[in-house]
Every structure is written in C-alpha cells, then in structure tokens.
N, C-alpha and C positions, 0 to 999 in steps of 0.2 A: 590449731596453734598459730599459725599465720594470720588469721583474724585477729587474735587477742594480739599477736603484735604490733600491727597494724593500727589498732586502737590504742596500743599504748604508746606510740609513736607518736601519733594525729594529737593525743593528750600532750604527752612531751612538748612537742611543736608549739601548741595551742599557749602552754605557759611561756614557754621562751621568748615566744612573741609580743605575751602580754607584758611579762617583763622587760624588753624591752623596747618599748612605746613610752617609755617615761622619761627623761634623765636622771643619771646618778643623782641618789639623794629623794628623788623626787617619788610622790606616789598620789596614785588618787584620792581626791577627795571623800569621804566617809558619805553616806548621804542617810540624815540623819534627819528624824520628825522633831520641830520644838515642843517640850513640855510643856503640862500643863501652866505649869508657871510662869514658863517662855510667854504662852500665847496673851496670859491674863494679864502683864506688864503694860501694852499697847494701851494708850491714851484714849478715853472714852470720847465717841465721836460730839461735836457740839452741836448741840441744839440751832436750826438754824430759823430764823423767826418767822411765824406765821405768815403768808403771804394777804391773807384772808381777813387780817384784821388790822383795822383803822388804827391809827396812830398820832397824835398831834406832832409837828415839826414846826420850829420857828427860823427865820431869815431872812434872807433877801431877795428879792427877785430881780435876777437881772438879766435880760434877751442877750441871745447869741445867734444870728442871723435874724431866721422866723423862730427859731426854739427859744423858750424861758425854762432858764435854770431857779432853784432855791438854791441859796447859798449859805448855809449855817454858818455861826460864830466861829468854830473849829477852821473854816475855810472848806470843808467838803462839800463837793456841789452833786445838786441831784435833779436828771433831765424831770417838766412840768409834763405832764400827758394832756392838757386841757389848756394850750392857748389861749383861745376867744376864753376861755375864765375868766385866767391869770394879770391879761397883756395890759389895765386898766391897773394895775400894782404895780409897773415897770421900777424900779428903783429903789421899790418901801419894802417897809419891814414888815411882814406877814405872819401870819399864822395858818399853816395848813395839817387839816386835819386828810387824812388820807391813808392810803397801802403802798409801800415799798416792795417792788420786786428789785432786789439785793443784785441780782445776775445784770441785768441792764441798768443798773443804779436808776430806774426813772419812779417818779410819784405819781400813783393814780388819785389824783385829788379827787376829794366827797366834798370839801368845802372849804373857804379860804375868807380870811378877814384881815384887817390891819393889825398890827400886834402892840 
C-alpha cells in the first residue's frame, strides 16, 4: 500500500509540475504532421538550366581589369572564361555561342563573332 502511494504521489507531482511550467492561459503547442494537402500546396521546384548545353548570347564586350565581361541589352553582365578569345572584341557587339554556369554567372565560350 505504501508503494502505490508513493506512486501516486510521484504521478501527482509529475502533473503539478507540468502544469505549472506554463503561464496562465498559456499551453503547449500541439505537435502536429501536415496533411496530405498541407504538403502538396509547396510550389514545384524550377527547373534550373542545363549546364551542358550551348546557348547563343548577344552584347557587349567590355574588359574589367584582365577579365572580359559580356554585357547584354538588359544590362546583366556575364564573367568571359576565354580571354585570349574574346580580348580582339573589346568594345563590339558580339555574338557568343557557349555554356552558362548560373552559380558563378561566367560564359564558357565554344565560339564568338561579331553580331
């Protein structure tokens, strides 16, 4: 008999305590899984473009130090990976065909012409 009271005590205890850990009014949060509905609302991730394939770009070439930028119409500029290419275009309007890696904004030119 002293056991189960003991345990019913340590139980007592256990709540009053939990109870109060909060303030008045106040209680814990629920912790709750989102539904399926919940999860399928999230916006579908985008497509981010091929790293791997060629692309034509047109603008401008303009050196910044030793590096040569393209400068499209928009004004966004994009680092040249091929100097000794490019550096014979300094000022003119181009055409380059090449691969954007998006992450380092730079163009790996395949080929380049006047535009």
């Amino acid at each position: 008999m002293a056991l189960l009271n003991r345990q019913f005590l340590s139980c007592i205890f256990g709540w009053a305590l939990a109870l109060t850990s909060f303030p008045p009014g106040a209680a814990p949060a629920p912790r709750m899984r989102p539904t399926l509905q919940q999860q399928s609302q999230s916006p579908p991730a985008q497509p981010r473009p091929d790293p791997a394939r060629s692309r034509t770009f047109t603008g401008i070439v303009v050196r910044r130090g030793h590096d040569y930028l393209l400068r499209d119409e928009s004004g966004s500029s994009y680092h040249l990976d091929s100097p000794e290419r490019v550096q014979r275009f300094d000022g003119k309007s181009v055409k380059i065909t090449g691969r954007l890696d998006v992450d380092s904004r730079t163009l790996h030119v395949d080929s380049i012409e006047p535009a």
